[in-house]
N, C-alpha and C positions, 0 to 999 in steps of 0.2 A: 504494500500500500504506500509505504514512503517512497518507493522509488517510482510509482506511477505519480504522485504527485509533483515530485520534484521534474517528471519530464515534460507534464504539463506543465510547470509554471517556467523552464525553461522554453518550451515551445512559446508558450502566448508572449514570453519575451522578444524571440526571435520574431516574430509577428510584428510586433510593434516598432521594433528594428527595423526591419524591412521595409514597413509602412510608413517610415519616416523618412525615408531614402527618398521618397517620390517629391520632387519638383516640378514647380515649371520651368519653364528656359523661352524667353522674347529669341526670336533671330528675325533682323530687320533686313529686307532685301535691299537696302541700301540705308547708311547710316550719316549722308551728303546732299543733299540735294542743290544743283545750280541752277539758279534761275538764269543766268548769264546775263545778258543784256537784253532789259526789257522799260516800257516809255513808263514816265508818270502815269498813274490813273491806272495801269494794266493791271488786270487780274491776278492777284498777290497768294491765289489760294493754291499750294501744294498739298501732296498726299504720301505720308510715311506708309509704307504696309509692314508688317511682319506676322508672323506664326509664331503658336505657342510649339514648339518644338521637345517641351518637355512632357512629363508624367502623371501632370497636377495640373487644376487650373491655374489660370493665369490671370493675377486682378492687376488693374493698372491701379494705382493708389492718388497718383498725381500727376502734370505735368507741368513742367513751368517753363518759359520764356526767358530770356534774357534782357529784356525791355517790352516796357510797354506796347512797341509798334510792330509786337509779331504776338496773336494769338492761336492757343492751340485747342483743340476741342479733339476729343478719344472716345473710342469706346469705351462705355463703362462697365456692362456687362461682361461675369468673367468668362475669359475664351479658353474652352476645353481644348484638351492635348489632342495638335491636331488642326484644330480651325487656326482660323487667320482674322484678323482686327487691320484698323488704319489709324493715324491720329494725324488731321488736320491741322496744316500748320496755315495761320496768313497773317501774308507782311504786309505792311502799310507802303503802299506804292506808294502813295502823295509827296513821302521823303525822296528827295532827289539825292542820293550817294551808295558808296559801295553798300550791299550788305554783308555782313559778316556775323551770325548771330546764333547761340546755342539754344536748344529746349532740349530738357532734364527731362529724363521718363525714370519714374518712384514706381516699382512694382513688388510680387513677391515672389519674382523669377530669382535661378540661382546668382545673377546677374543685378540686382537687387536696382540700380542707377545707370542707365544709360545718356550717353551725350550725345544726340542729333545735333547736327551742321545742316543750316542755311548759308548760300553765298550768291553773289551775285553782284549788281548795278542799275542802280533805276537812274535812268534819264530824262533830261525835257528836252526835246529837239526840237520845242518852239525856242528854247531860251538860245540853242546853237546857232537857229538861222538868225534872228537878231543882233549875236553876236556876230556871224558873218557878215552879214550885210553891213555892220558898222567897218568892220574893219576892209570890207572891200569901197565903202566908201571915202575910208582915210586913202587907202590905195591910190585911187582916181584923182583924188586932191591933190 
């Protein structure tokens, strides 16, 4: 009797071991996105994908921005091992200069913090042609 007990309470250990081994795991099909060169006012909305890769759900807890002028919106719902999530990012085109900007993904993958990269350059190519035209008018002078 003692040694049947002693192997269940070894067993239900090894159980509980085992069961705590399971994770999730984010794997982002890409961790950069370039918007390259795009005007004022353009469409600032890109799309992160990734899969939960691991063993366990996968809950995203947070996501944060590096400034105010890029928001990120995710799925909240957690994504079983297996399926696939996006997490929207948008930048504020109205800003004319390079972008360079990180957003933090908080989850309870084995990977617990990931760092997404936006990059890029938003232009006014009304403010170029007036600056051309002044200077092909010094020109002419």
């Amino acid at each position: 009797m003692k040694n049947v007990i002693t192997m269940l309470f070894f067993g239900l250990l090894s159980i509980g071991v085992f069961a705590q081994n399971k994770v999730a795991k984010i794997e982002f099909k890409t961790e950069t996105i370039d918007y390259g060169t795009i005007e004022k006012g353009a469409d600032g909305l890109r799309t992160f994908e990734f899969t939960n890769t691991g063993e366990a759900p996968l809950i995203i807890s947070d996501v944060k921005s590096s400034c105010g002028c890029t928001v990120p919106k995710w799925t909240k719902e957690p994504i079983m091992p297996g399926q696939s999530g996006e997490i929207q990012v948008k930048y504020d085109t109205n800003r004319v200069n390079p972008i360079r900007k990180t957003v933090t993904v908080i989850s309870n993958a084995a990977t617990p913090t990931v760092a997404l990269k936006i990059k890029g350059t938003v232009i006014d190519s009304s403010q170029n042609n007036i600056l051309e035209k002044k200077s092909k008018s010094v020109i002419e002078q």
